[in-house]
C-alpha positions in Angstrom: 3.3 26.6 3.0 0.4 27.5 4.7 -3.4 27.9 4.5 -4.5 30.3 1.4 -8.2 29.5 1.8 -10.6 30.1 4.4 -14.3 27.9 3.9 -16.8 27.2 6.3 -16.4 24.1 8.3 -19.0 22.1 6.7 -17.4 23.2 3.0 -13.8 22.0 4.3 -14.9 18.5 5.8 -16.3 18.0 2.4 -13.6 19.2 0.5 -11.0 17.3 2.4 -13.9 13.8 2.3 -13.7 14.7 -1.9 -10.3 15.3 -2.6 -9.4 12.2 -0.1 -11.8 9.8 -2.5 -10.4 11.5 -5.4 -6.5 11.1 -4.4 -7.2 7.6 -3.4 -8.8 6.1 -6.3 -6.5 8.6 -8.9 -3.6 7.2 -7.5 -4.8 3.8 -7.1 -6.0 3.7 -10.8 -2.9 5.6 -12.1 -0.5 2.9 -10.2 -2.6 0.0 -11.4 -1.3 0.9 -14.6 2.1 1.1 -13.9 4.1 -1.8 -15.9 4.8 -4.8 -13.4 8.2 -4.7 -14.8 9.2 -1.1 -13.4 8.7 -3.0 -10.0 12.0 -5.1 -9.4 12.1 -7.0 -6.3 15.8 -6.7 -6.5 15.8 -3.2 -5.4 17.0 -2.1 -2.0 13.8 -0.6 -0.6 11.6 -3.6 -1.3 14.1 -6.2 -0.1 13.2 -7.5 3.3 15.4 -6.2 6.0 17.2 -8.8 8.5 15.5 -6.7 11.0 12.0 -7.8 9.7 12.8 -11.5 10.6 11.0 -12.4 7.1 8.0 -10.4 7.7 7.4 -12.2 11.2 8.6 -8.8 13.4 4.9 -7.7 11.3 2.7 -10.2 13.0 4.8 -10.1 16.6 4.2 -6.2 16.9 1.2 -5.9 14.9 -0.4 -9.2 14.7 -1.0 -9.0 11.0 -3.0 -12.6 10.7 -5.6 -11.7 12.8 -6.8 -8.4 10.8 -5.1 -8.7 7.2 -8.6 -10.5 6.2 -10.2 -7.3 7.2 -8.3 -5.0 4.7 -10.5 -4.1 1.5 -8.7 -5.8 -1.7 -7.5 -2.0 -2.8 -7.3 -2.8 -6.7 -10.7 -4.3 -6.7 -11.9 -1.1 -8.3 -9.8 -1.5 -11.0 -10.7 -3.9 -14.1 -8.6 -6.3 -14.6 -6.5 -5.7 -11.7 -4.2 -8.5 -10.1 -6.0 -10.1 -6.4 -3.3 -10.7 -3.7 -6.0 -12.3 -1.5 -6.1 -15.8 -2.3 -3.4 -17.8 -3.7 -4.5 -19.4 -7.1 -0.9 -21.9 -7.6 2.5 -22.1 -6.3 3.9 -21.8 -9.9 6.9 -19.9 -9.9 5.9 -17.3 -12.4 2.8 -17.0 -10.5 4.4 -16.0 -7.3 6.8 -13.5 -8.9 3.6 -11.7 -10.1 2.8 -12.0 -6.5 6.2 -10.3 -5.4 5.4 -7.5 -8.0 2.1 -7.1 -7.1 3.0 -6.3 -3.7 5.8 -3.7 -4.5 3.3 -2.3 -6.7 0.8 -2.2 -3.8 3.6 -1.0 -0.7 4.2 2.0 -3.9 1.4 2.8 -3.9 0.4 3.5 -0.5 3.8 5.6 0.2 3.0 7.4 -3.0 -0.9 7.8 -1.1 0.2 9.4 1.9 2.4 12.4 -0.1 -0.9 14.7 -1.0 -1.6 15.1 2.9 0.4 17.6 2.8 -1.5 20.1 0.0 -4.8 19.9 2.3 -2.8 22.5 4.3 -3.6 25.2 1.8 -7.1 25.0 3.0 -7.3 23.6 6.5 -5.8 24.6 9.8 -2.3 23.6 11.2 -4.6 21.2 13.5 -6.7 20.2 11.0 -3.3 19.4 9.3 -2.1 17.4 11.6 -5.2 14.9 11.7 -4.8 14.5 7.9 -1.4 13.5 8.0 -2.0 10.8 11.0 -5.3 9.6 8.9 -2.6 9.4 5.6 -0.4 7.9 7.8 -3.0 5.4 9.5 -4.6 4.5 6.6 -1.9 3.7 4.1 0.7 1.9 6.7 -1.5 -1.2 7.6 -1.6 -1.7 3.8 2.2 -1.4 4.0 2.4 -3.4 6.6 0.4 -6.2 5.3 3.0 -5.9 2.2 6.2 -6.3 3.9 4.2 -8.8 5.5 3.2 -11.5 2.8 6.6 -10.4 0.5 9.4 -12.7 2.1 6.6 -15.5 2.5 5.8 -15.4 -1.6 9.7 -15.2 -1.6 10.5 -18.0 0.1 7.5 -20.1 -1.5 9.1 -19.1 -4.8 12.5 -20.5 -3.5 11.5 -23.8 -2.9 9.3 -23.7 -6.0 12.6 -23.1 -7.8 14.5 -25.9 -6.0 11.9 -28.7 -6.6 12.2 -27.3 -10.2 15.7 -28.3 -10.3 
């Protein structure tokens, strides 16, 4: 694939500003509709990894705590979306929405980052380059923060469960 059309500099920041907005809140809307129940915390992909020491390898290389508050609440826009920000109980049907919420979110953002690549058809290989790393940049600390807070909701919902019993 490569570029197909040519605009002046000014008319290709402002495409690529548009179709960013546009992508970003699409997608966000369109996965804010998704069905909690297609997002299984069971899967593979968002199980957490022994490698991930329960989300703690997150804050020891990236020192998630200290800029996690400074992260826009991405569904916000959305109305009656689902707010991972503050914790509202510790009941355990609560914190599975919790767990969902942030597959829903981590799919999101992978999901986010796959329309980089189409801004090739109107910007240079350079140019192409710096929209990938933004796409990149942008969506991971969301990720991040995701793999981050999942095993903790986990493991809150595991004792929930065992003082239930």
């Amino acid at each position: 694939m490569m570029r197909i059309w040519y605009f002046s500099p000014l008319l290709t920041w402002s495409i690529n500003v548009a179709a960013w907005c546009i992508i970003h809140l699409g997608l966000g809307y369109l996965c804010s509709r998704i069905s909690l129940a297609r997002f299984d915390p069971s899967l593979r992909f968002y199980k957490t990894y022994w490698w991930e020491q329960n989300g703690k390898i997150y804050d020891s290389i990236f020192h998630v705590r200290r800029w996690k508050h400074l992260i826009p609440q991405g569904s916000k826009p959305y109305k009656g979306s689902f707010s991972l920000q503050h914790l509202n109980t510790s009941e355990p049907a609560y914190l599975m929405i919790c767990i969902q919420e942030t597959i829903r979110a981590e799919f999101c953002h992978w999901v986010m980052m796959l329309p980089s690549v189409i801004f090739i058809l109107w910007n240079s290989l350079l140019a192409e380059f710096w929209i990938i790393l933004y796409a990149v940049i942008v969506n991971l600390f969301p990720i991040i923060m995701q793999r981050y807070n999942r095993p903790r909701f986990r493991t809150l919902l595991e004792r929930q469960l065992v003082d239930v019993t």
